[in-house]
VEXNUTI-188679 format. One line per 4 residues: number of its first residue (from 1); their letters; for each residue x, y, z of C-alpha. Coordinates in nm, 4 decimals. Layout:
NUM> a> X:Y:Z | ...
END
This chain:
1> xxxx> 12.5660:10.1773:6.3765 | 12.6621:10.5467:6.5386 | 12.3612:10.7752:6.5780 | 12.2909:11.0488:6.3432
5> xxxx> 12.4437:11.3709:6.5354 | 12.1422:11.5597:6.5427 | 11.9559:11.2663:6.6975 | 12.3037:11.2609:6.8913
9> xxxx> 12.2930:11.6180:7.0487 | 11.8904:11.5976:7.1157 | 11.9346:11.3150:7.2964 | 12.2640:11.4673:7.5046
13> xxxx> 12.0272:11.7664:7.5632 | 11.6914:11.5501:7.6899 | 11.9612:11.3645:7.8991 | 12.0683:11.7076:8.0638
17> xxxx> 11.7495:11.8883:8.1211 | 11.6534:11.6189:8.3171 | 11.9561:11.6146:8.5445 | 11.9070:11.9998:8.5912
21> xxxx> 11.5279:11.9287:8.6670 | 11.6495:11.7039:8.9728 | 11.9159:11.8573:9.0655 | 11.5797:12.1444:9.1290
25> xxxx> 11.3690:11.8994:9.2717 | 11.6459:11.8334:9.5291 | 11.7067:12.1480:9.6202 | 11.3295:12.2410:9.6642
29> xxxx> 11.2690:11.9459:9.8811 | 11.6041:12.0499:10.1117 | 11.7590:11.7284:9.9796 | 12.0491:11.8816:9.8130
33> xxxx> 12.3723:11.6519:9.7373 | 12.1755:11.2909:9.8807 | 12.1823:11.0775:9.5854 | 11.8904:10.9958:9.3276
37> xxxx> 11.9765:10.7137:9.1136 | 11.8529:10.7755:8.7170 | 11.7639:10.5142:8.5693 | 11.7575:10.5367:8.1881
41> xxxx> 11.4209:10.3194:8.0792 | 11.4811:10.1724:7.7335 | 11.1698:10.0107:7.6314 | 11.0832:10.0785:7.2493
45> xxxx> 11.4286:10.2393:7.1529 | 11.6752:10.0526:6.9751 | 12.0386:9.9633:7.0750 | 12.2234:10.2443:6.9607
49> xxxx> 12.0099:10.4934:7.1745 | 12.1125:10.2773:7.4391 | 12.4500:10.3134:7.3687 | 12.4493:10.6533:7.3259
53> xxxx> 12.3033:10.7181:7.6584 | 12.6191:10.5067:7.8109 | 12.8199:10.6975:7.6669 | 12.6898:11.0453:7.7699
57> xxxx> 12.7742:10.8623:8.1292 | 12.4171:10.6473:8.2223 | 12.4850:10.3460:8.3190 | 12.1627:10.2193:8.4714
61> xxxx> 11.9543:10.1462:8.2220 | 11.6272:9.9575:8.2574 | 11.3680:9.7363:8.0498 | 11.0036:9.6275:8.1129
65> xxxx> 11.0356:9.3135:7.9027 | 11.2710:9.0255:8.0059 | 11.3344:8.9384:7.6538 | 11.4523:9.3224:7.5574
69> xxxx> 11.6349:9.3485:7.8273 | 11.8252:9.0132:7.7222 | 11.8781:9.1086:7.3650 | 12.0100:9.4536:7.4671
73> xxxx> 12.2250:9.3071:7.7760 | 12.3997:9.0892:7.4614 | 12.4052:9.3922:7.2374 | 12.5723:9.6303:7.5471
77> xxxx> 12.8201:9.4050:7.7428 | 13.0520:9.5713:7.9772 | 12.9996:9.8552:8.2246 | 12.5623:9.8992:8.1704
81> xxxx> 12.4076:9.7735:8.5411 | 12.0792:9.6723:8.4123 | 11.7576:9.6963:8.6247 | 11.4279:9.5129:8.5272
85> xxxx> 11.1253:9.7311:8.5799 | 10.8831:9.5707:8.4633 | 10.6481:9.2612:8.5425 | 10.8220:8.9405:8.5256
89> xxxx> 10.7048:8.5873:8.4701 | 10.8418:8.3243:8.7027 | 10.9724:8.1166:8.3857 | 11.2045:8.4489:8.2838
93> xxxx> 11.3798:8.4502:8.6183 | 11.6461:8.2014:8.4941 | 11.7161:8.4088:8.2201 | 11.6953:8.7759:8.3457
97> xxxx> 11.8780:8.7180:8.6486 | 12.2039:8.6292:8.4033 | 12.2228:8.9912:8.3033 | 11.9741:9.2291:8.5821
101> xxxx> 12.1552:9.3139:8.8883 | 11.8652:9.4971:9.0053 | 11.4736:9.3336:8.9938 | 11.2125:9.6444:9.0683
105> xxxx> 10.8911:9.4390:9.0432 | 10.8945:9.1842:9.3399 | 10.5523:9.1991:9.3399 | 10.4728:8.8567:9.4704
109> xxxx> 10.5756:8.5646:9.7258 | 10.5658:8.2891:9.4708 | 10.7759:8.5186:9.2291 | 11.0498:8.6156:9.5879
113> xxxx> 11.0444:8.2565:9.6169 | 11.1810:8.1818:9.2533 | 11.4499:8.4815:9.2538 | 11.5491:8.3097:9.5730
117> xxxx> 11.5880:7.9341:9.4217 | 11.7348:8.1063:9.0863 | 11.9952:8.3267:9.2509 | 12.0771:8.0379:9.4628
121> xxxx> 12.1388:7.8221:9.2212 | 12.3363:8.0528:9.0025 | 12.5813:8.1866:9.2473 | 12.4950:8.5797:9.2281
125> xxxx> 12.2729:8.8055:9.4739 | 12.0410:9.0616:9.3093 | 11.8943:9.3742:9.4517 | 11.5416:9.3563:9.5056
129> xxxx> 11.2791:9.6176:9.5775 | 10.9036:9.4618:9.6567 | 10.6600:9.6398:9.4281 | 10.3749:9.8026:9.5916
133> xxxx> 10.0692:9.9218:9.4348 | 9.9939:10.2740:9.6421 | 9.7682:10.3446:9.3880 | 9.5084:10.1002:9.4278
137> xxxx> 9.4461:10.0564:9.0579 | 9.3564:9.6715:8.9687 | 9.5786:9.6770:8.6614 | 9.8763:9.7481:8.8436
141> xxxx> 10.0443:9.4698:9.0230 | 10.2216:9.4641:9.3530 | 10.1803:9.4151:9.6867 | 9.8759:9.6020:9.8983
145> xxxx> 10.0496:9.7735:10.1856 | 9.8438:9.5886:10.4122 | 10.0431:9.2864:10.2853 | 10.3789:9.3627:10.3412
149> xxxx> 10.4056:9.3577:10.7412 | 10.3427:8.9885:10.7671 | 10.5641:8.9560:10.4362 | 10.8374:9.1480:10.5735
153> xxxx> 10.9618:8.8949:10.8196 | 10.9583:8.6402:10.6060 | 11.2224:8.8147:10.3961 | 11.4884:8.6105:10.6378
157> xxxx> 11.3574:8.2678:10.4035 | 11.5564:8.4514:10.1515 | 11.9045:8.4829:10.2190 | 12.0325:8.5037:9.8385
161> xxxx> 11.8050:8.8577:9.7438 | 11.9226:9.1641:9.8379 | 11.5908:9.2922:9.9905 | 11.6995:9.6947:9.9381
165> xxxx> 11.3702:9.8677:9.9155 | 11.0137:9.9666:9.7778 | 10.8914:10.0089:9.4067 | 10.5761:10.2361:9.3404
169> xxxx> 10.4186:10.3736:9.0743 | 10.1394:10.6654:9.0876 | 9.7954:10.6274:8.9418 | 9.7533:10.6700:8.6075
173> xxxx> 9.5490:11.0101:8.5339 | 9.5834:11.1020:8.9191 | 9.6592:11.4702:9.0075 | 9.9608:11.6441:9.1372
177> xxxx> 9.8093:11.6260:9.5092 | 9.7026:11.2310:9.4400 | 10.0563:11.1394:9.3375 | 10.2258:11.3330:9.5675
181> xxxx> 9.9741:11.1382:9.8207 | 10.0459:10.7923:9.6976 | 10.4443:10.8344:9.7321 | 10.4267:11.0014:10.0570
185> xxxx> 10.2108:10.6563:10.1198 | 10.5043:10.4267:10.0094 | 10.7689:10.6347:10.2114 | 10.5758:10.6415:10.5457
189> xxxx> 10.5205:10.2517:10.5090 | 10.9028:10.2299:10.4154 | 10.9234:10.4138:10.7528 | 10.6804:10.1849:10.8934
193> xxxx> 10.8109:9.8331:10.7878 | 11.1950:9.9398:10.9344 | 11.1272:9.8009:11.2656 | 11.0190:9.4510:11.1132
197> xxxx> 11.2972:9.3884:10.8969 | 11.4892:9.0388:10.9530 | 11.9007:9.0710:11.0233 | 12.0869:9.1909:10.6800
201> xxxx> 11.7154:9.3613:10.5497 | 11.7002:9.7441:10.5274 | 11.4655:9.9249:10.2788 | 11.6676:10.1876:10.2191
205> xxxx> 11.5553:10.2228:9.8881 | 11.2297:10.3979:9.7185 | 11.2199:10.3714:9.3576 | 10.9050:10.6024:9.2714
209> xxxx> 10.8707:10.8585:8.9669 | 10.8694:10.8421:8.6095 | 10.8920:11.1187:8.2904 | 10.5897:11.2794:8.3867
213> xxxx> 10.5926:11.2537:8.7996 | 10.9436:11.2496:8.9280 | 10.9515:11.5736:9.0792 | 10.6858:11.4902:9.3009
217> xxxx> 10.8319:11.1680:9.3704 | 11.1825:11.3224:9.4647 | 11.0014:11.5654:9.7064 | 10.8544:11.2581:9.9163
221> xxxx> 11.1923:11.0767:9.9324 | 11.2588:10.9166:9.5955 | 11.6349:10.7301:9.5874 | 11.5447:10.6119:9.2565
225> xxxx> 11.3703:10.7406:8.9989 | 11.2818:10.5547:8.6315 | 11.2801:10.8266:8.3306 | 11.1817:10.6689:7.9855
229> xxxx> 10.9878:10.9033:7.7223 | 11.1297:11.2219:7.8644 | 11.4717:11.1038:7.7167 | 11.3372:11.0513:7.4067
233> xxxx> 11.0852:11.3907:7.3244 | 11.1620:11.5201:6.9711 | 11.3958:11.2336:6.8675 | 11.3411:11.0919:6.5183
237> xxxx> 11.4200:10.7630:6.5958 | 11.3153:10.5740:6.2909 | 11.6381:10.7651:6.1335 | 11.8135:10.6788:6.4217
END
């Protein structure tokens, strides 16, 4: 079912401010024209927001769940490259890796070690960032960057991931300076972890920043950065 046009148009204008915003961020940081992949998060809207935000031209969208993202990667065939953010359960690889081309949250060996099998088995090769938790925050999962460089060379045990990168996310309630802090953490170790890298591994990519952060994220090197409820302020989307 179409959207309503008003919900429509809001939606189209959400979409824009937010390209103008880091298209800013660019310039400010003396980044101007280098890429920043958007990724559209669509956790808690329904299908024909989704849609809509296809057809205004986003075609990375990403979920936290595995089983949204499967029910939406039915509902959306076609040209959407999906990307799961979020946390995901070693019995959901299977599954998820039939429709995400891109898996943010590597966040641990055993989980590496079941993309690996699963990818294998299934003929494709997913991207693959290894999540990192710069903020230090127990809830948040990921890798401590004292981890990663005895993990790092053992990224060669798995041949079928594209190993592309680092995943971060900033500290809930932290300030401007904190977050700014914590990315500028996940670059330099990016920077750091280059030299270790196995043949046919290069961390070329830093997905960091969200809705309220990505600015700050951008300015320490963000390649890719995940935007949920700032798409969505001022939509009405139980008319949707």
């Amino acid at each position: 079912m179409p959207l309503l046009p008003d919900i429509a148009e809001k939606l189209q204008h959400n979409l824009h401010c937010i390209q103008q915003r880091l298209e800013q961020a660019l310039r400010q940081a003396g980044r101007s024209g280098q890429p920043v992949l958007l990724v559209a998060v669509t956790k808690y809207v329904p299908e024909e927001v989704a849609a809509e935000l296809v057809r205004l031209g986003c075609r990375h969208l990403g979920e936290s769940r595995p089983q949204q993202l499967w029910r939406k990667a039915e509902a959306l065939p076609g040209e959407v490259v999906w990307h799961q953010v979020g946390h995901l359960q070693r019995n959901k690889v299977r599954r998820t890796l039939r429709y995400a081309r891109w898996i943010h949250s590597g966040d641990r060996w055993p989980l590496l070690q079941t993309l690996q099998q699963e990818a294998q088995a299934a003929g494709v090769r997913p991207k693959v960032l290894l999540q990192v938790n710069i903020s230090g925050e127990e809830a948040k999962g990921g890798f401590r960057p004292e981890e990663l460089p005895q993990i790092v060379p053992r990224l060669e045990e798995l041949p079928d991931l594209e190993i592309c990168g680092l995943m971060g996310m900033s500290g809930l309630g932290a300030s401007p300076e904190e977050k700014s802090r914590q990315f500028g953490l996940l670059r330099g170790l990016r920077n750091q972890l280059q030299p270790l890298c196995p043949p046919g591994v290069e961390l070329r990519e830093l997905s960091m920043g969200m809705s309220d952060d990505f600015p700050l994220a951008v300015a320490q090197g963000a390649t890719i950065v995940r935007i949920g409820s700032a798409l969505y302020e001022g939509l009405d989307l139980e008319r949707s």
